[in-house]
KENU-377383 format. One record per residue: residue number from 1; residue in three letters; x, y, z of N, C-alpha, C in turn. Coordinates in steps of 0.05 Angstrom, whole numbers. Layout:
# KENU-377383
  num  residuo     nc1     nc2     nc3    cac1    cac2    cac3     cc1     cc2     cc3
  NUM      Ala       X       Y       Z       X       Y       Z       X       Y       Z
...
END
This chain:
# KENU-377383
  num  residuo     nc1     nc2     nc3    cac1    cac2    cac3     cc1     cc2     cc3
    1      Unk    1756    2860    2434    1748    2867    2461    1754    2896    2467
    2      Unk    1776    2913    2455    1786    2941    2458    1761    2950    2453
    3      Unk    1745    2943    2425    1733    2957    2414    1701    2952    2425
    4      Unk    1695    2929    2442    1673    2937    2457    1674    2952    2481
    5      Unk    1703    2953    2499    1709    2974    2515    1705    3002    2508
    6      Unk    1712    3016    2490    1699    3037    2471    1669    3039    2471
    7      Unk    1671    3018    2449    1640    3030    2446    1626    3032    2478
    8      Unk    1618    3020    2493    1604    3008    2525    1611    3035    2542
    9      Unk    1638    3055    2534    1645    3073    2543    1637    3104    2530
   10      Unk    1633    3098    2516    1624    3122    2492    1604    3134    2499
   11      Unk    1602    3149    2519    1572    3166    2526    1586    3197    2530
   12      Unk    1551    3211    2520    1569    3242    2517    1577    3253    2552
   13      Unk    1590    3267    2543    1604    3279    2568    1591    3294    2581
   14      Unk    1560    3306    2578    1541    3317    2595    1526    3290    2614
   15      Unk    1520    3272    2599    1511    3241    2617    1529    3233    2624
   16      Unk    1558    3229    2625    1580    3225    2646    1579    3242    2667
   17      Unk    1570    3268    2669    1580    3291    2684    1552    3279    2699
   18      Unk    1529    3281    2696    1497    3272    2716    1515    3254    2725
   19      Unk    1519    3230    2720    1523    3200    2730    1541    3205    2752
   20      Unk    1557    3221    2739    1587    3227    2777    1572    3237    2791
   21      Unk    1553    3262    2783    1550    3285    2804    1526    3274    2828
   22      Unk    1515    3252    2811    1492    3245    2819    1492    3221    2845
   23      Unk    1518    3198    2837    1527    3183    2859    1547    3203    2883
   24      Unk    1565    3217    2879    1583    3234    2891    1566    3243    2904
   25      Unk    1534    3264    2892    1518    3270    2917    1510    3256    2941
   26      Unk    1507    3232    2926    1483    3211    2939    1509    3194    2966
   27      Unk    1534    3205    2955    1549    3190    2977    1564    3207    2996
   28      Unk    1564    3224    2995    1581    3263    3015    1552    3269    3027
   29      Unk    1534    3268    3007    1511    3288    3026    1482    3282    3035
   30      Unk    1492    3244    3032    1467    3225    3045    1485    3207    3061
   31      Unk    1496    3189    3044    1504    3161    3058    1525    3169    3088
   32      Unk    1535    3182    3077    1565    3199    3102    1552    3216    3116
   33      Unk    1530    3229    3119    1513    3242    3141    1494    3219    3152
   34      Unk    1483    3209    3133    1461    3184    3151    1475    3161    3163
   35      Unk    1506    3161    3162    1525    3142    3177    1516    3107    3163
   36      Unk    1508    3115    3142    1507    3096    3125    1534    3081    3101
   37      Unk    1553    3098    3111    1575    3097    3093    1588    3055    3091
   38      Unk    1592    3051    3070    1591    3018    3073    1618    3006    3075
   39      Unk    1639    3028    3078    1657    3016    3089    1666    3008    3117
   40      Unk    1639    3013    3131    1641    3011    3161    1639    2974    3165
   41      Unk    1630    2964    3155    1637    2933    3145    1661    2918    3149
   42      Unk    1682    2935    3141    1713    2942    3132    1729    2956    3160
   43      Unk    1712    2970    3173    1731    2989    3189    1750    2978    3203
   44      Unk    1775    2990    3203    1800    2972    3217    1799    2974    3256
   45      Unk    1797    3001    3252    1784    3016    3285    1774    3045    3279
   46      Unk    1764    3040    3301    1735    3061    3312    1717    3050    3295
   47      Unk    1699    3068    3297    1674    3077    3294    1653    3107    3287
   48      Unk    1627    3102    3283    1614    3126    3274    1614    3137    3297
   49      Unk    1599    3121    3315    1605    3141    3349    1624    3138    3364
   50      Unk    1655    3128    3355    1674    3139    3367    1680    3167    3354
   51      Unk    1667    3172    3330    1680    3196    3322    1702    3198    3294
   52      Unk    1712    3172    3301    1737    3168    3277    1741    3141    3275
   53      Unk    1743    3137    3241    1754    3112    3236    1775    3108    3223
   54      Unk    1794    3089    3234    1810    3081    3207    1807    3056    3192
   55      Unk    1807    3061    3165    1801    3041    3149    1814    3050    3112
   56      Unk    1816    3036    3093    1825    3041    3078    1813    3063    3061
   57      Unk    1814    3083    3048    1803    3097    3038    1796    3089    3012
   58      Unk    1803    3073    2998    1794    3059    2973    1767    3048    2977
   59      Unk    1762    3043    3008    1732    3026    3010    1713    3047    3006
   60      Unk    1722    3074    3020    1696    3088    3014    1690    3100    2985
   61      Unk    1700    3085    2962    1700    3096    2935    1677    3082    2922
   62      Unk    1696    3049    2931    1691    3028    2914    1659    3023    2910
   63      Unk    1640    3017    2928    1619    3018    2918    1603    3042    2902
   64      Unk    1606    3063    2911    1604    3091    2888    1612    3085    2863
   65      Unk    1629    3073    2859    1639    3069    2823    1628    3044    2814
   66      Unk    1621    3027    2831    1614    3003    2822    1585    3013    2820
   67      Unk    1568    3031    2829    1544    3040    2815    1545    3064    2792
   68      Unk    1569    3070    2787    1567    3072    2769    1576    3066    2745
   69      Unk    1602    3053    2747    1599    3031    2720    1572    3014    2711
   70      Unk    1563    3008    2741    1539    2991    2721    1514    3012    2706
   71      Unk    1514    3031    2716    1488    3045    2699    1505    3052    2677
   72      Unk    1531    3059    2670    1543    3060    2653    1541    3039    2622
   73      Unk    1536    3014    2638    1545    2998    2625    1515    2983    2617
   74      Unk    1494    2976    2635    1468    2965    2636    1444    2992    2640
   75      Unk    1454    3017    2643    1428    3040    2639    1414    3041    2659
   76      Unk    1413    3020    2679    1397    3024    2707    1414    3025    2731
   77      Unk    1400    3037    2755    1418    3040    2783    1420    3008    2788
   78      Unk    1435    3012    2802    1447    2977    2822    1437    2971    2835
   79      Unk    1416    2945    2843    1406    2945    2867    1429    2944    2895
   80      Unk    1425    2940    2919    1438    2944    2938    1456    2915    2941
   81      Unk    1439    2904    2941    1444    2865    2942    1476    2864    2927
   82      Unk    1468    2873    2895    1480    2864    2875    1513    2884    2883
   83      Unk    1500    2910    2887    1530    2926    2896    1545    2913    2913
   84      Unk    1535    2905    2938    1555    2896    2945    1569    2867    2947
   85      Unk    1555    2854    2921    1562    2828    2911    1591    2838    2892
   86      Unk    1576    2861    2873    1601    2872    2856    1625    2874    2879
   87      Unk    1625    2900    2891    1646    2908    2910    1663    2891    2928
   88      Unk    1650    2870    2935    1657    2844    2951    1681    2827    2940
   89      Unk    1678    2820    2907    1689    2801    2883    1714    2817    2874
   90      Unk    1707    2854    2868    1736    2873    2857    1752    2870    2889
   91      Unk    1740    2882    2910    1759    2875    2927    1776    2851    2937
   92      Unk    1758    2832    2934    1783    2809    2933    1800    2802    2917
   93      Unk    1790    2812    2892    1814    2813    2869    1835    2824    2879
   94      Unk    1829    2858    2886    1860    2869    2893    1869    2854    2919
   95      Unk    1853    2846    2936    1868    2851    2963    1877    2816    2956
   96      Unk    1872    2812    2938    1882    2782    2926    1920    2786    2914
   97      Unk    1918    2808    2898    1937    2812    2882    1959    2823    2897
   98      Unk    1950    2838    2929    1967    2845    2947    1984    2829    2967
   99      Unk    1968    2807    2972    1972    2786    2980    1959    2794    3011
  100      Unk    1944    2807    3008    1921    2803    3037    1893    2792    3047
  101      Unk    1889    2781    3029    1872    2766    3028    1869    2736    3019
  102      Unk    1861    2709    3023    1857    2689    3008    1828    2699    2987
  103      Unk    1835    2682    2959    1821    2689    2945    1789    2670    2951
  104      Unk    1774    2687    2943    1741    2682    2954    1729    2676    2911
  105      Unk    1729    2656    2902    1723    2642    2876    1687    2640    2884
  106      Unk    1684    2636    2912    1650    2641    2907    1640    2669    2892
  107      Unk    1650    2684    2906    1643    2715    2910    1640    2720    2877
  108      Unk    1668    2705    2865    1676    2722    2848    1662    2702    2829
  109      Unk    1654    2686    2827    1640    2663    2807    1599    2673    2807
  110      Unk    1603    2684    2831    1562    2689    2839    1571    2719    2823
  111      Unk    1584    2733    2815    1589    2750    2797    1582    2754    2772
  112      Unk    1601    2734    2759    1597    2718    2733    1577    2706    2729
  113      Unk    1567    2694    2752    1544    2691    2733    1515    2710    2735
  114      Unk    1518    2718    2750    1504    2755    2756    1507    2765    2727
  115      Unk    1534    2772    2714    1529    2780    2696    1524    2771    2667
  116      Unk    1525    2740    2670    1513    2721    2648    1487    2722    2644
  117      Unk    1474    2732    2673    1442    2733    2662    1437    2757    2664
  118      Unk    1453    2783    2662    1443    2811    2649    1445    2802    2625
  119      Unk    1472    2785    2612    1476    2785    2580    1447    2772    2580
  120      Unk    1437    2756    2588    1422    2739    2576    1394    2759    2577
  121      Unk    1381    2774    2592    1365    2792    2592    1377    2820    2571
  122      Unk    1397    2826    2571    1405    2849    2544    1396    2833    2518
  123      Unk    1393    2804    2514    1394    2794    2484    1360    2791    2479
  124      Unk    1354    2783    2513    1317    2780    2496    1309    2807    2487
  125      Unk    1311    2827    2510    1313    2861    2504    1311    2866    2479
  126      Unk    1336    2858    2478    1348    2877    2451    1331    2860    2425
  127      Unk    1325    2835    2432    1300    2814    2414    1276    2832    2403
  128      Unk    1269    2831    2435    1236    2841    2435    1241    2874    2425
  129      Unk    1263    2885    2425    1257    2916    2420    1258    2917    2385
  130      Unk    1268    2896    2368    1279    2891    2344    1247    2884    2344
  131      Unk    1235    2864    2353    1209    2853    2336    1193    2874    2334
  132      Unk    1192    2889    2359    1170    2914    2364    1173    2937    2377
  133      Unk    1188    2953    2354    1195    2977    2374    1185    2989    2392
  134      Unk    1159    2994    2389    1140    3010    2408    1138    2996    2440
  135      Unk    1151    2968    2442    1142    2953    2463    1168    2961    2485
  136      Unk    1152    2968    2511    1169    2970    2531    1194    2950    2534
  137      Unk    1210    2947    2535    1218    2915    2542    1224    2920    2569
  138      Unk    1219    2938    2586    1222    2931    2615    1193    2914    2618
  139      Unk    1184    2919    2607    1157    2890    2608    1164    2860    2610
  140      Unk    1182    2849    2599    1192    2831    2598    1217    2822    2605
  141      Unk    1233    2847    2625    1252    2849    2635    1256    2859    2656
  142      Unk    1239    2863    2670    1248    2890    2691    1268    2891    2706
  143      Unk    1267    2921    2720    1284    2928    2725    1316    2907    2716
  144      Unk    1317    2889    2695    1345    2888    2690    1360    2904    2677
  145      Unk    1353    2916    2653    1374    2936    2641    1348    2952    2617
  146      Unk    1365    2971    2617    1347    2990    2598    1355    2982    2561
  147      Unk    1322    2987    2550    1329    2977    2521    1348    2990    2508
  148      Unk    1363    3019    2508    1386    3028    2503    1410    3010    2504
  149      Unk    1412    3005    2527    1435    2994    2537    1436    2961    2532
  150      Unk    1411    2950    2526    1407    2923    2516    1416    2925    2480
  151      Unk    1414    2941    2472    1416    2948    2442    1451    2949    2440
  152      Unk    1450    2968    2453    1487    2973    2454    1505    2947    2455
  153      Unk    1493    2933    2474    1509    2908    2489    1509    2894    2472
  154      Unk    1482    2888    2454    1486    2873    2431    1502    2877    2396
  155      Unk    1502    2906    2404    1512    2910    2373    1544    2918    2387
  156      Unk    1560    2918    2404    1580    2911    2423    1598    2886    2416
  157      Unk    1579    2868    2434    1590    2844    2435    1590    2822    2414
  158      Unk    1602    2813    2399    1608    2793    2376    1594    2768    2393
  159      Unk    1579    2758    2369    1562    2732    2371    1590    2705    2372
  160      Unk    1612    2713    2355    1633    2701    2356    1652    2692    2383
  161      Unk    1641    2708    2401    1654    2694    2428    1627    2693    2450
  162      Unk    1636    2671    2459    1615    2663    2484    1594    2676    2501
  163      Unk    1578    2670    2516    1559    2693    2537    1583    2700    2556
  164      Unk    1591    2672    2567    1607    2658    2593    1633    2691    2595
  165      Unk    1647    2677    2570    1672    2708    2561    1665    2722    2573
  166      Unk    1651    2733    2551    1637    2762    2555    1628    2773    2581
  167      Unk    1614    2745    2601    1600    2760    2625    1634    2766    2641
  168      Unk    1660    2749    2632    1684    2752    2647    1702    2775    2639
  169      Unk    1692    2786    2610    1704    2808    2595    1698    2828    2629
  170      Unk    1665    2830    2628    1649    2852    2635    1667    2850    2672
  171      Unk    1671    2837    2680    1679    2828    2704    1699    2836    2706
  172      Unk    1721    2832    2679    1737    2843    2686    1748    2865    2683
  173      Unk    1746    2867    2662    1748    2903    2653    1732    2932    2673
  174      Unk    1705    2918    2674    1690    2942    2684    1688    2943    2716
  175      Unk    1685    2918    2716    1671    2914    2751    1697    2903    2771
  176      Unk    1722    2901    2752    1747    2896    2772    1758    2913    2770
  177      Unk    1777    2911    2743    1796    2931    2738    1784    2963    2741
  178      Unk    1758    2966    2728    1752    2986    2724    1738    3007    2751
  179      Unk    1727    2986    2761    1722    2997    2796    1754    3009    2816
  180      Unk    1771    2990    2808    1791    2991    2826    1808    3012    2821
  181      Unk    1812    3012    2801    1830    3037    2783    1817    3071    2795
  182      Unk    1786    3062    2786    1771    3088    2798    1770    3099    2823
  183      Unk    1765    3076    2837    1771    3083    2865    1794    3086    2885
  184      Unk    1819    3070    2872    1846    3081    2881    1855    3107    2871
  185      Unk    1848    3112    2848    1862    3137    2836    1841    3164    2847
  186      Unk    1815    3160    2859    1801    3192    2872    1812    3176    2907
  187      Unk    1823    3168    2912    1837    3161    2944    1860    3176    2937
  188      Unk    1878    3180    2916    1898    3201    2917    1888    3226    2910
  189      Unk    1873    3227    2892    1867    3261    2896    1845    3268    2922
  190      Unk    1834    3249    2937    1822    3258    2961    1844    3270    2979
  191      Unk    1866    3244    2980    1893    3253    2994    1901    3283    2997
  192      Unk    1905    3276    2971    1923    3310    2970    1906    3334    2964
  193      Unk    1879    3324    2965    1862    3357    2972    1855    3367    3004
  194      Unk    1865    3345    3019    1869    3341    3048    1889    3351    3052
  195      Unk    1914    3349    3035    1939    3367    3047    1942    3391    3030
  196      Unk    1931    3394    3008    1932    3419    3000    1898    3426    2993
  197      Unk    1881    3444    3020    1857    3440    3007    1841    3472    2982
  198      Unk    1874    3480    2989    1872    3506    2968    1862    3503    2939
  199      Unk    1878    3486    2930    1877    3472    2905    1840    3463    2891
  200      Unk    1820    3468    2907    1801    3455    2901    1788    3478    2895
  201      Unk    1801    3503    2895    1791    3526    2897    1795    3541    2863
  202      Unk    1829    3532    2858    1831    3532    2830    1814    3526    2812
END
């Protein structure tokens, strides 16, 4: 499992750099001006037209990372539905592990199996791209995942452990741990570019 974390992570560092710059835009200089921001769902108090909200700052991350682990991981954007199915399942994880929340096993089970039938669309993919290279396989897949990333997933993941696993590997590594980590850890450096905003200048 280390070693499909690796590989699933292994992209060059110019397509990591698009993939941040590209959600980070799409969330500072669309969603947060069009008052579209999705932690308003979440807000503890206020509001957009009170002016100010308080609410946890991890929320306004979490969906941003959870679109982009998944193009990371499946090659296509997230639909909207599915983001905030992802974001819904990592947050109750943590706010599970904090003890503020009762745990939500729907949320987090309509997940799993969300991602049992990407596996299951990465394996016809990665089928149909082996029988015939030249053939689109978003033809026979759409919009689920790109034939790159159907290829990867398969030469990735060992036939030796389960879909079921695997869709809970992906769940948990990428779309729990891996969302949450992301998005707590830019909530401290948002912090402290707020109290020191010199530093951004360096």
């Amino acid at each position: 499992m280390a070693a499909a974390t690796r590989k699933l992570v292994s992209v060059p560092t110019d397509k990591l750099e698009e993939i941040v710059e590209r959600y980070a835009r799409d969330l500072f200089d669309t969603r947060l001006k069009k008052n579209t921001w999705e932690c308003n769902e979440r807000v503890l108090l206020g509001s957009n037209e009170d002016g100010f909200i308080i609410a946890y700052l991890r929320d306004l991350f979490f969906p941003c990372f959870e679109r982009m682990v998944y193009e990371l991981v499946f090659g296509i954007q997230l639909e909207e539905s599915r983001n905030r199915l992802m974001t819904r399942s990592a947050e109750n994880v943590i706010n599970g592990v904090k003890g503020i929340e009762m745990r939500d096993m729907k949320a987090r089970r309509e997940l799993c199996d969300l991602l049992i039938d990407l596996l299951e669309s990465a394996s016809v993919t990665a089928a149909t791209d082996s029988l015939d290279g030249s053939q689109d396989a978003s033809a026979s897949n759409p919009n689920e995942i790109s034939k790159q990333n159907a290829v990867l997933l398969q030469e990735a993941l060992s036939d030796e452990i389960g879909r079921e696993e695997w869709a809970l590997f992906l769940q948990g590594v990428f779309f729990t741990t891996g969302a949450v980590q992301l998005s707590e850890g830019m909530s401290h450096v948002a912090q402290a570019l707020a109290q020191h905003p010199q530093v951004s200048f360096l």
